[in-house]
BAPASE-330831 format. One record per atom (N, C-alpha, C, O): x, y, z; residue in one letter. Coordinates in steps of 0.02 Angstrom, whole numbers, padded with zeros to 5 digits, always signed. Example, Ala and Ser with C-alpha at 12.3 -4.5 7.8 and 13.67 -1.06 7.14 Angstrom:
REM residues 2
+00660-00284+00390A/+00615-00225+00390A/+00660-00165+00390A/+00712-00166+00423A/+00642-00112+00354S/+00684-00053+00357S/+00645+00002+00394S/+00670+00057+00402S/
END
This chain:
REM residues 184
+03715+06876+08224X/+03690+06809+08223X/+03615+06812+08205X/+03575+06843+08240X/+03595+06768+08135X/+03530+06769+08121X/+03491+06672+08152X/+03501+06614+08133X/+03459+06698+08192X/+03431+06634+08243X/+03397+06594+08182X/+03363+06628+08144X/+03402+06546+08174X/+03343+06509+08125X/+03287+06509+08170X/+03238+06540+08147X/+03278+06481+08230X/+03226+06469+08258X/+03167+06543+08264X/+03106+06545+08269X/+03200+06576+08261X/+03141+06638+08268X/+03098+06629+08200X/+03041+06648+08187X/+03128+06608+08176X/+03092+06621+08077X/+03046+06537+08092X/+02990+06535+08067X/+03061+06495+08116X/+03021+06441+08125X/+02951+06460+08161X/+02956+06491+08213X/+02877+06440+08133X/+02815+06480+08153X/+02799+06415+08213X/+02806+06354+08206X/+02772+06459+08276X/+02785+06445+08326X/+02723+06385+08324X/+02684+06387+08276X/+02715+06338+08370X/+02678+06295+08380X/+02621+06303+08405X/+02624+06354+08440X/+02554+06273+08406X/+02521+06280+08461X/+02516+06248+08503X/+02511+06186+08498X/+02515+06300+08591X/+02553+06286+08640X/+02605+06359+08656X/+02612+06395+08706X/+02630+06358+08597X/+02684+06417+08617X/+02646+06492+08637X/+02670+06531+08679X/+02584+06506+08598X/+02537+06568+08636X/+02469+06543+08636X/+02433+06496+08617X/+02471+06591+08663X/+02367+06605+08685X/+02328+06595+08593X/+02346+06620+08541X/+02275+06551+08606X/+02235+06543+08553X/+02234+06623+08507X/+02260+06645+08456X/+02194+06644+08553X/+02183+06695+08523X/+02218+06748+08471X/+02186+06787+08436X/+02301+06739+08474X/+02346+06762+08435X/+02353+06729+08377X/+02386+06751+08330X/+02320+06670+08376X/+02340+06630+08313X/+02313+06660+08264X/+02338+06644+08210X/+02261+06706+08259X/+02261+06732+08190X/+02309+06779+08147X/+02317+06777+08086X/+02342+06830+08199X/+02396+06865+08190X/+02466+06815+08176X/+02514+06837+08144X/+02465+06759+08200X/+02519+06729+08189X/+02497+06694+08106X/+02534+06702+08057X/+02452+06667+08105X/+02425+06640+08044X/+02432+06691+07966X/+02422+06670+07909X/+02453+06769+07986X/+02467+06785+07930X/+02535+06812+07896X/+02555+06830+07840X/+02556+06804+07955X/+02642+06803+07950X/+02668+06750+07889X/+02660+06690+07899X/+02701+06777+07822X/+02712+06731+07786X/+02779+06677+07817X/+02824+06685+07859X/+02760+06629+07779X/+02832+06571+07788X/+02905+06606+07770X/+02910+06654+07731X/+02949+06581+07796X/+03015+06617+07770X/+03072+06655+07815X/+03106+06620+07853X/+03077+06692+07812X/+03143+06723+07853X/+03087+06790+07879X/+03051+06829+07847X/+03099+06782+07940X/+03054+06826+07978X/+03086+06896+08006X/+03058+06944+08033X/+03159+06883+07989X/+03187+06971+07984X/+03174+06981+07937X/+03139+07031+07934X/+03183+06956+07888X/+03199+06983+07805X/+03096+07033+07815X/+03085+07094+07811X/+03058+06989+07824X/+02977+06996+07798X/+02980+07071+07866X/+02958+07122+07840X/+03001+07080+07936X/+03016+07108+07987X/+03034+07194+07932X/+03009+07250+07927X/+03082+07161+07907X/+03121+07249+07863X/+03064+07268+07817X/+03026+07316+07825X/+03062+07230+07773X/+03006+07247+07714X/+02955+07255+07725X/+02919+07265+07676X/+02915+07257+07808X/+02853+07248+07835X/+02879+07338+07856X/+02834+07379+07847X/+02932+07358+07876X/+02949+07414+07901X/+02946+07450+07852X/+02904+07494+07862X/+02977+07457+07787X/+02979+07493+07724X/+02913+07520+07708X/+02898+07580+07711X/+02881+07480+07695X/+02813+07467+07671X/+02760+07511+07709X/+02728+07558+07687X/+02760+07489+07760X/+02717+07544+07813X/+02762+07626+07835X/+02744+07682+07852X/+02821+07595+07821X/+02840+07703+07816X/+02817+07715+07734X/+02807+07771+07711X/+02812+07670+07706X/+02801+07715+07643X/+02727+07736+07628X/+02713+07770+07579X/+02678+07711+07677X/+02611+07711+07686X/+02609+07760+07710X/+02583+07805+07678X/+02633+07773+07768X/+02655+07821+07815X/+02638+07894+07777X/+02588+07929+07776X/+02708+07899+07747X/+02735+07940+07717X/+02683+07990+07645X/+02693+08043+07614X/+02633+07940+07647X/+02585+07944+07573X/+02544+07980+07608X/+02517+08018+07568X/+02523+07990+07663X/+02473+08001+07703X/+02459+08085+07719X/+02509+08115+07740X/+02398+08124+07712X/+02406+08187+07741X/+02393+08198+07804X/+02409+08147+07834X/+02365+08250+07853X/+02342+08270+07894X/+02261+08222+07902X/+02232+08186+07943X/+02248+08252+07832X/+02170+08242+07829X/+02159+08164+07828X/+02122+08134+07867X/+02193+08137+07783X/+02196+08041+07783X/+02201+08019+07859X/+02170+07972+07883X/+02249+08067+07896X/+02273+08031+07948X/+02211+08029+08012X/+02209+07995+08063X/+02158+08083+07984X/+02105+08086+08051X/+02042+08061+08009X/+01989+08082+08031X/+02039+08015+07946X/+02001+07985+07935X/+01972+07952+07981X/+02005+07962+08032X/+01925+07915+07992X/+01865+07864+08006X/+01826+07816+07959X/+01799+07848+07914X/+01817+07761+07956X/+01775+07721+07930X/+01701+07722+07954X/+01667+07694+07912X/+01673+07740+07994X/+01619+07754+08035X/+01644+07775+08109X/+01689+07761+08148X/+01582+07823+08105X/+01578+07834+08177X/+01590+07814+08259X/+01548+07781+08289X/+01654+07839+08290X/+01660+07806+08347X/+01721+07745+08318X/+01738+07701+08359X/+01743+07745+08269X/+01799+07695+08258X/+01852+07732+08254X/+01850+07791+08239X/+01926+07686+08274X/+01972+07737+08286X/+01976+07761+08232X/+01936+07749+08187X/+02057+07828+08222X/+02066+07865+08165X/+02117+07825+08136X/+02136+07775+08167X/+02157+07847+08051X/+02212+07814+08062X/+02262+07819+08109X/+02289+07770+08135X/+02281+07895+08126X/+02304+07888+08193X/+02317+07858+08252X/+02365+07853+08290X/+02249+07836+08250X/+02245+07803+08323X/+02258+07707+08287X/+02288+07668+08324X/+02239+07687+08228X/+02265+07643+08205X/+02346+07631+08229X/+02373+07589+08266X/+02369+07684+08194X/+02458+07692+08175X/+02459+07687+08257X/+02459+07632+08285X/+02460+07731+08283X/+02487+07730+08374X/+02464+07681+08418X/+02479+07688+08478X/+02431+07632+08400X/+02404+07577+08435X/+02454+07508+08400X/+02479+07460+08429X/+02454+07524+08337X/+02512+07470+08305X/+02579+07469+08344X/+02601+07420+08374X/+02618+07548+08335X/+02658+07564+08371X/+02660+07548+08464X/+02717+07539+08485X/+02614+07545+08506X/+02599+07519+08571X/+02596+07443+08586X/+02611+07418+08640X/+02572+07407+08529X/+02564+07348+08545X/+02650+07329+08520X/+02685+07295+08557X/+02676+07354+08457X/+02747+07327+08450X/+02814+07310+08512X/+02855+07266+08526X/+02785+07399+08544X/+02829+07417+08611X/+02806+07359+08656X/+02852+07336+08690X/+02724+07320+08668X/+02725+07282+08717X/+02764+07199+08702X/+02804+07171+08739X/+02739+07176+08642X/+02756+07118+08620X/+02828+07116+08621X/+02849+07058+08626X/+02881+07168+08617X/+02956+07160+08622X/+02959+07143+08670X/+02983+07092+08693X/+02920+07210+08706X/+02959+07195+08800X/+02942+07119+08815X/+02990+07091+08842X/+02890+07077+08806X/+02877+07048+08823X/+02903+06977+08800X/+02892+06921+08822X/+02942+06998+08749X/+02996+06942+08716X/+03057+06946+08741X/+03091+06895+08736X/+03089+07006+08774X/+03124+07013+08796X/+03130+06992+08878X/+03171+06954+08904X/+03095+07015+08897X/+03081+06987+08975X/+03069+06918+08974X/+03068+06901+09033X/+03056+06860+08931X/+03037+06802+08935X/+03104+06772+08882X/+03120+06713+08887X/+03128+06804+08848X/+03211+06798+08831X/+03272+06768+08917X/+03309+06724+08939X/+03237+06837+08931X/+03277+06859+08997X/+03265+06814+09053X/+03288+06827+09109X/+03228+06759+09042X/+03200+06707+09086X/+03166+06745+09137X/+03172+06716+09192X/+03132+06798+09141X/+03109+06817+09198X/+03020+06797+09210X/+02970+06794+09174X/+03039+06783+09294X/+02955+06724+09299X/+02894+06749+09313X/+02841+06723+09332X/+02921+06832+09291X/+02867+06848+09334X/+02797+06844+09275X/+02827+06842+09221X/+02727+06843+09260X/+02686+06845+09204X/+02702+06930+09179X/+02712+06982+09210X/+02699+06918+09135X/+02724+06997+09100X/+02645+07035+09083X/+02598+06998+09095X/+02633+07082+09066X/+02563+07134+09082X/+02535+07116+09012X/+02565+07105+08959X/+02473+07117+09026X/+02440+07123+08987X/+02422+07207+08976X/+02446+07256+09004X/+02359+07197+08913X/+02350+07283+08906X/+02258+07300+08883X/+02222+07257+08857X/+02240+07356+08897X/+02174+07342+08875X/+02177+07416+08830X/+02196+07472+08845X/+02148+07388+08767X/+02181+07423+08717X/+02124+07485+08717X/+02148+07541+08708X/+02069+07482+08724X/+02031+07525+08741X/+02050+07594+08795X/+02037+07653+08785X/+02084+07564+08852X/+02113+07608+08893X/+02158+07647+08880X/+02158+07706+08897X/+02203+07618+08849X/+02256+07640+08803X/+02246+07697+08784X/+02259+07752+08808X/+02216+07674+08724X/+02192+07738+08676X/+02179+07795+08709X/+02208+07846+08692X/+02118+07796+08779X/+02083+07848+08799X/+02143+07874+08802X/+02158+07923+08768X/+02179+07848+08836X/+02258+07888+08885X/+02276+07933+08829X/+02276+07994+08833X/+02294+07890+08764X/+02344+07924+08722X/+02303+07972+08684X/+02246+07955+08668X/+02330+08041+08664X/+02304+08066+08598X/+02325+08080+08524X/+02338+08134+08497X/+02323+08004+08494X/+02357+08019+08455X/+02348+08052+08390X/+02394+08063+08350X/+02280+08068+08381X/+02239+08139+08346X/+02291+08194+08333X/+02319+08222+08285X/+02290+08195+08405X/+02350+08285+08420X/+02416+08282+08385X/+02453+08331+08379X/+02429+08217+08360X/+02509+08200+08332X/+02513+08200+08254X/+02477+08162+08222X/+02535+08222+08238X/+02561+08247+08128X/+02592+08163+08121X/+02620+08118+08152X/+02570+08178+08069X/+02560+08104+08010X/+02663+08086+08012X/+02686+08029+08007X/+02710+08159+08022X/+02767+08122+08008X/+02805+08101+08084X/+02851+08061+08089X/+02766+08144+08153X/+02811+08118+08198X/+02779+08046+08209X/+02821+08007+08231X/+02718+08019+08199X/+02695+07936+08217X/+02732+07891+08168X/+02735+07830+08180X/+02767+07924+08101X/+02802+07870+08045X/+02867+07884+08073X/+02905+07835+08069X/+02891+07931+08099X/+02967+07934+08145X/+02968+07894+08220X/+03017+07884+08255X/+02892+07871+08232X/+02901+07839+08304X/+02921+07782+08287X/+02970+07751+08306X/+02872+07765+08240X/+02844+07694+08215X/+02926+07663+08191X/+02950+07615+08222X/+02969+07700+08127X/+03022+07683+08125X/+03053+07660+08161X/+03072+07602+08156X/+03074+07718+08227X/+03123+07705+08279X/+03081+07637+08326X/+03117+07589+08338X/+03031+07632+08344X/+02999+07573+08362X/+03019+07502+08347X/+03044+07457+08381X/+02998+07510+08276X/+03041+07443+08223X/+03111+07447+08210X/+03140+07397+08188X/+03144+07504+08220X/+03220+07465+08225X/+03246+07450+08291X/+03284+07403+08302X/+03223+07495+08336X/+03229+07448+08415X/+03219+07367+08403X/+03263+07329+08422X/+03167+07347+08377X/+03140+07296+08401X/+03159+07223+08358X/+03149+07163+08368X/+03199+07271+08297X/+03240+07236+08249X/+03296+07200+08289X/+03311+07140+08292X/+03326+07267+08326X/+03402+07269+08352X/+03369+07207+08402X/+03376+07152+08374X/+03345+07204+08450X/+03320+07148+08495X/+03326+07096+08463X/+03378+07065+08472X/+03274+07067+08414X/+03247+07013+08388X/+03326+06972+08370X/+03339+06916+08393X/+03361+07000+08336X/+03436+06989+08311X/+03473+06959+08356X/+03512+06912+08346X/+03457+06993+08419X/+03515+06976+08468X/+03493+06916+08502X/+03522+06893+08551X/+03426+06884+08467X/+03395+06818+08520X/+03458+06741+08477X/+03465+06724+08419X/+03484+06717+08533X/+03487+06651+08508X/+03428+06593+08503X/+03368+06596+08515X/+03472+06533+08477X/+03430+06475+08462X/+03397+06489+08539X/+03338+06505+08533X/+03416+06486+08607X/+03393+06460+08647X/+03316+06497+08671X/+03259+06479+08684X/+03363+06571+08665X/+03294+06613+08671X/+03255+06616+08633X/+03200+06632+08655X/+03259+06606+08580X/+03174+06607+08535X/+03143+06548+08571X/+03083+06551+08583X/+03170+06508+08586X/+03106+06442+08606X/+03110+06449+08676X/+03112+06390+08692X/+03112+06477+08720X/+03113+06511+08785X/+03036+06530+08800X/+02999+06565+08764X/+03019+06497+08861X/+02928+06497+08864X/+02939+06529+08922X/+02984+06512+08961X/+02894+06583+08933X/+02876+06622+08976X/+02789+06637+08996X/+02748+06594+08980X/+02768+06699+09031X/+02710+06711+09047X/+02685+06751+09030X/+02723+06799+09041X/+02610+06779+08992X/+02585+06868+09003X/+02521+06827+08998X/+02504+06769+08984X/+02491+06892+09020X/+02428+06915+09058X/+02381+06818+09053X/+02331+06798+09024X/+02438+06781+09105X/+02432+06712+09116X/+02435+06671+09073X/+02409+06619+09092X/+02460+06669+09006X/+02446+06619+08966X/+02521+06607+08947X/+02555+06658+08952X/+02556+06549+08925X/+02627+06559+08908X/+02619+06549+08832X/+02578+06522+08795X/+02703+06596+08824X/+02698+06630+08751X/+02786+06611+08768X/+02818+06609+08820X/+02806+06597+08689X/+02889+06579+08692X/+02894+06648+08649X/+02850+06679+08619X/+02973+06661+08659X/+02994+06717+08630X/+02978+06738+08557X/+02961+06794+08538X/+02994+06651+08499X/+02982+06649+08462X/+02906+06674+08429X/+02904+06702+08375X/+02841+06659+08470X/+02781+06683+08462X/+02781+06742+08476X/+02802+06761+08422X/+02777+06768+08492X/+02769+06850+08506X/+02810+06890+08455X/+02795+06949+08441X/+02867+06854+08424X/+02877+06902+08360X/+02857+06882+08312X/+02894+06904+08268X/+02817+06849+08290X/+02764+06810+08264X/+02699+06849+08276X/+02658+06859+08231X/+02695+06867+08331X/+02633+06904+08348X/+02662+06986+08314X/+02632+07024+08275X/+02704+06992+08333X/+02726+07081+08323X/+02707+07099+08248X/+02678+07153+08237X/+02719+07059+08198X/+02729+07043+08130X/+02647+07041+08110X/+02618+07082+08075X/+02617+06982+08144X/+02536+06990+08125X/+02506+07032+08145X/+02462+07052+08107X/+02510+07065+08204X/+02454+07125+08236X/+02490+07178+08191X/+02449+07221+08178X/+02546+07190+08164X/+02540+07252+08103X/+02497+07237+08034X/+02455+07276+08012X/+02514+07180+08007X/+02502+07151+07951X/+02409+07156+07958X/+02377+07192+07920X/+02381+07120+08003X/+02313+07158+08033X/+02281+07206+08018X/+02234+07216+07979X/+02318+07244+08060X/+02298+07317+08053X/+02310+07346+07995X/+02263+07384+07982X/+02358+07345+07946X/+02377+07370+07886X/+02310+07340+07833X/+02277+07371+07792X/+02307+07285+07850X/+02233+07233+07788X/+02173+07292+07825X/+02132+07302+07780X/+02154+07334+07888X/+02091+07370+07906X/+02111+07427+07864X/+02073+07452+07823X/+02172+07448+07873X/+02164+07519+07857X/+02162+07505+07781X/+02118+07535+07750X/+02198+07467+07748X/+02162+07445+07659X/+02086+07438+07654X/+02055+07477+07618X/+02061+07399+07681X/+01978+07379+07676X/+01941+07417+07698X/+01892+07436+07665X/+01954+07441+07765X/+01895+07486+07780X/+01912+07561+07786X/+01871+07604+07802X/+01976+07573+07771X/+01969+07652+07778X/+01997+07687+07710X/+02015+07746+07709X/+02001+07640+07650X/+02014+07646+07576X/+02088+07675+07563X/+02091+07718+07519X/+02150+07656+07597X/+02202+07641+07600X/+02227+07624+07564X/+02243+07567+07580X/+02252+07638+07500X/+02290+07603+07432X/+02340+07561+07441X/+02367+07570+07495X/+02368+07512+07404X/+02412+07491+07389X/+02431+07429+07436X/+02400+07435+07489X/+02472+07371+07434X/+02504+07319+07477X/+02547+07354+07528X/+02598+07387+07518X/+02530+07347+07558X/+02563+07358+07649X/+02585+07304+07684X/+02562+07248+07691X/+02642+07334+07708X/+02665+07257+07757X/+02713+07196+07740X/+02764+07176+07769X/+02659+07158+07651X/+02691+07113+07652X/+02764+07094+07658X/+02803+07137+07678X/+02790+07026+07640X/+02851+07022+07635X/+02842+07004+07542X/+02802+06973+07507X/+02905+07042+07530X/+02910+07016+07459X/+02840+07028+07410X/+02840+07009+07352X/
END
């Protein structure tokens, strides 16, 4: 079952201000279809990539691509759960994250350019397999995180822009060739 309502771009109201820019670049259209081709696209980025690309920097003290790629990959894993748990009607406010902390925790330096495009994959087809299984009711299903309410439908809206994001930095500022991400 392909939900129409998930592909409908969420209102405002449905998340926190602050996401609206990530939601704002999500193209119009079928939001699995742009979901796959957003996946293709970034393994094939992935995939282009050496050792040495992958511990690039744009300046000093900014993450690597690495830490780009594994922070894309972290925020995907949170925005599901968090569509899922608010799918799941559950009341409780779902976690926020502080992405800074994150990072320290993780090292994703220490990790080769093909196991972060094998995470990242399996990441995005988890989160495929989810998104699929939402009906009409659950995409428009309003829930809580880190206090602000977000409907199911927004947050994969969000999942879609915070890659699409990050893919436009690592083009601009860390000299990244080629269209990434888009749909079509």
């Amino acid at each position: 079952m392909v939900p129409m309502t998930i592909s409908t771009r969420p209102a405002a109201g449905e998340y926190a201000e602050y996401y609206a820019r990530y939601i704002a670049l999500v193209p119009t259209g079928h939001l699995l279809a742009h979901l796959r081709a957003q996946r293709e696209r970034t393994a094939e980025l992935l995939a282009s990539l050496d050792e040495e690309g992958g511990a690039r920097r744009y300046a000093p003290g900014k993450w690597s691509v690495k830490q780009v790629i594994g922070h894309v990959i972290d925020v995907e894993r949170l925005f599901a759960f968090r569509a899922l748990a608010i799918a799941r009607a559950d009341p409780a406010d779902q976690p926020s994250m502080d992405q800074d902390r994150w990072m320290e925790a993780a090292d994703f330096d220490a990790r080769t350019i093909p196991s972060l495009g094998a995470e990242y994959r399996a990441v995005r087809d988890a989160s495929l397999a989810l998104i699929e299984s939402f009906s009409d009711a659950d995409a428009g299903r309003q829930g809580r995180a880190s206090g602000f309410p977000f409907t199911v439908r927004s947050l994969v809206h969000m999942l879609a822009g915070h890659e699409l994001h990050h893919l436009a930095v690592l083009r601009e500022r860390y000299g990244l060739g080629g269209r990434t991400g888009g749909a079509g």
